[in-house]
Backbone as CSV, one residue per row, in Angstrom:
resi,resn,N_x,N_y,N_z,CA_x,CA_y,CA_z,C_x,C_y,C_z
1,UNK,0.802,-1.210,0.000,0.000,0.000,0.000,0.836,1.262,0.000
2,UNK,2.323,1.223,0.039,2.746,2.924,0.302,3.666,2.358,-1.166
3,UNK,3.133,3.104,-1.547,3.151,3.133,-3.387,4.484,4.242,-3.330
4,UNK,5.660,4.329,-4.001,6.487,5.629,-3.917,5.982,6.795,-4.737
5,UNK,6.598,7.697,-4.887,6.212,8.811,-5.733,6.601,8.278,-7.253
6,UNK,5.078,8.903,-7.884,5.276,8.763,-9.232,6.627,9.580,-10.061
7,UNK,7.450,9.272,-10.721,8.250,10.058,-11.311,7.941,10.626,-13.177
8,UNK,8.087,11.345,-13.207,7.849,11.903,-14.491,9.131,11.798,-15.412
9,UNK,8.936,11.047,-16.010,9.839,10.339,-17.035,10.007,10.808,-18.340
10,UNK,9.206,11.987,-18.525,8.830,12.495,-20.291,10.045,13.548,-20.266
11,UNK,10.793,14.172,-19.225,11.585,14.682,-19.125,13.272,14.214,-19.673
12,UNK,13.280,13.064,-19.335,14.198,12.174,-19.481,14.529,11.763,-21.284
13,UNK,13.208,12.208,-22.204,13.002,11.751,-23.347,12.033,13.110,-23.673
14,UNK,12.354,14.075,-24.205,11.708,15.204,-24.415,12.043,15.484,-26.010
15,UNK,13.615,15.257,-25.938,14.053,15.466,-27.511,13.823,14.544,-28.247
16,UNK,12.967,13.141,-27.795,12.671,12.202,-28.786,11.218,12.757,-29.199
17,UNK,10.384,12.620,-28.393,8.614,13.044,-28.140,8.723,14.139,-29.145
18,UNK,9.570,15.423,-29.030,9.581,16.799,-30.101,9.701,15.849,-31.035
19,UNK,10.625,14.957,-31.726,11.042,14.777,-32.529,9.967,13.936,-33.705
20,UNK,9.042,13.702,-32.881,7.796,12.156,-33.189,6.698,13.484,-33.663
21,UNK,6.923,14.508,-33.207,5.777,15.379,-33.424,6.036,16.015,-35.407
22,UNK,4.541,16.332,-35.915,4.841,17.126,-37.267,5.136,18.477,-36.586
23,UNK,5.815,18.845,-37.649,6.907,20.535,-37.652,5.016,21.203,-37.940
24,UNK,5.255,22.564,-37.065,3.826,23.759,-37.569,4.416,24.777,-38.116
25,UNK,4.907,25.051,-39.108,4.965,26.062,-39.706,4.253,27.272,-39.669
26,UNK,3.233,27.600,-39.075,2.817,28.938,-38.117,2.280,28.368,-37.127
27,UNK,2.953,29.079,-35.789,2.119,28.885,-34.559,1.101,29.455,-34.126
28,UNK,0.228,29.298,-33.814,-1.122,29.147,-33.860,-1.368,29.999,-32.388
29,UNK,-1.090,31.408,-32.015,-1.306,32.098,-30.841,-2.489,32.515,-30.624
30,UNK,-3.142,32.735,-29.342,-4.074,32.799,-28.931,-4.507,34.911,-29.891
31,UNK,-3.892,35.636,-30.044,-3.639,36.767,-30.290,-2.750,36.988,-31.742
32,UNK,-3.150,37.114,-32.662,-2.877,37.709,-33.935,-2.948,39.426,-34.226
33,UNK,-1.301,40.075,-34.296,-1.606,40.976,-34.383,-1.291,41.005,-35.967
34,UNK,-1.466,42.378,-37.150,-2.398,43.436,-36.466,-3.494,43.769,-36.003
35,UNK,-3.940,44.912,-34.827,-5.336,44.607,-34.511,-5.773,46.173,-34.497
36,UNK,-7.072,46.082,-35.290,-7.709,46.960,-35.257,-7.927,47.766,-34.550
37,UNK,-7.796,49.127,-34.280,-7.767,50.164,-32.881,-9.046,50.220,-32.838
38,UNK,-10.111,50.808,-34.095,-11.423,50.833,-33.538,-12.247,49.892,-33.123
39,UNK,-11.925,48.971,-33.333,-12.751,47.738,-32.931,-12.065,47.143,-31.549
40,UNK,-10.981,47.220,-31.511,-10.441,47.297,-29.834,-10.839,48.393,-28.864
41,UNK,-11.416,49.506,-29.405,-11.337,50.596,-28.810,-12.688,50.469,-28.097
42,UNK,-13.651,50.504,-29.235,-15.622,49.456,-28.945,-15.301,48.591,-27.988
43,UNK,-14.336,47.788,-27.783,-14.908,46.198,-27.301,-14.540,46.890,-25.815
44,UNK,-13.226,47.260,-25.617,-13.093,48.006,-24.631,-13.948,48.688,-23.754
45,UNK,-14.374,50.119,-24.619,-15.258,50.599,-23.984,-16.187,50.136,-23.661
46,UNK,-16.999,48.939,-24.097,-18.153,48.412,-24.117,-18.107,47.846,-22.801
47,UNK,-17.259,47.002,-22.800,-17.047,46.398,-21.146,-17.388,46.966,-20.481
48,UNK,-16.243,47.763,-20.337,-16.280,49.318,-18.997,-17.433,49.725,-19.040
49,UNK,-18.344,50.109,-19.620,-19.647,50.448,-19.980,-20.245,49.729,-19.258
50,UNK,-20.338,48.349,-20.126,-21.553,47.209,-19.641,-21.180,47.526,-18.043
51,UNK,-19.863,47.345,-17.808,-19.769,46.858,-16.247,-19.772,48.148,-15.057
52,UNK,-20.075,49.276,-15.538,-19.934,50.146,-14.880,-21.613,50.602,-14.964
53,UNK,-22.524,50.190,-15.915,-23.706,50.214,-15.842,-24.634,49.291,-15.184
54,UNK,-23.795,47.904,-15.431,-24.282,47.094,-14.624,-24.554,47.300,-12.731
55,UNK,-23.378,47.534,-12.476,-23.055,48.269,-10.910,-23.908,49.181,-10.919
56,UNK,-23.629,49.988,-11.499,-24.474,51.294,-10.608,-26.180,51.059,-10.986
57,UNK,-26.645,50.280,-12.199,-28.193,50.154,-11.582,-28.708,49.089,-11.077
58,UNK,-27.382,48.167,-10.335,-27.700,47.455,-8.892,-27.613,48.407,-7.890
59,UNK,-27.171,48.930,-7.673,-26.605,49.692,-6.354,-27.801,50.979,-6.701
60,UNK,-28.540,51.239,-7.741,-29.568,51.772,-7.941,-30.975,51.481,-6.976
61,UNK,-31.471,50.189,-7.948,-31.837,49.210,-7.067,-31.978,49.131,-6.249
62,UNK,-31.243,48.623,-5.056,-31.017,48.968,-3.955,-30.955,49.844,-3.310
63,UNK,-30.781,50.904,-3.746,-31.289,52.409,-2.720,-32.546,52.641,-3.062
64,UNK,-33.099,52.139,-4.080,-35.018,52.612,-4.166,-35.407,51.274,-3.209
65,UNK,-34.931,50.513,-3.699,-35.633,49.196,-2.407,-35.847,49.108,-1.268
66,UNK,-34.985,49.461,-0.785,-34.372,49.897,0.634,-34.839,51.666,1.173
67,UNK,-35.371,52.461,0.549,-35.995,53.371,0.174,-35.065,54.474,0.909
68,UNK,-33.891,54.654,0.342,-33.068,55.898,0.526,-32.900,56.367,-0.432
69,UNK,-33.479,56.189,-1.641,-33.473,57.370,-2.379,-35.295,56.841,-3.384
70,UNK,-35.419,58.004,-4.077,-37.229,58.001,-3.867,-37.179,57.853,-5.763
């Protein structure tokens, strides 16, 4: 029952495993630039927006509910 620690062995054989793999001739990043300023600029603001509108007409909400403000 007291099993030792597993050892990680892919280390030991790393330059074979690369080697078994096909070559990618473009890597494939999560982020491709160039990037559009206005359409970064929208998505941006939009957030901040959504999320700064979102907040304040909870916290809206809640002061008419709670009836401190009328």
């Amino acid at each position: 029952m007291s099993d030792g620690p597993k050892l990680h062995k892919a280390k030991d054989v790393w330059a074979q495993l690369e080697g078994t793999r096909p070559k990618d001739p473009h890597p494939h990043n999560v982020f491709h630039p160039p990037y559009n300023m206005g359409v970064a600029a929208a998505l941006v603001g939009g957030v901040v927006a959504f999320g700064y509108g979102s907040m304040y007409m909870g916290m809206r909400h809640q002061q008419i509910k709670q009836g401190y403000w009328k």
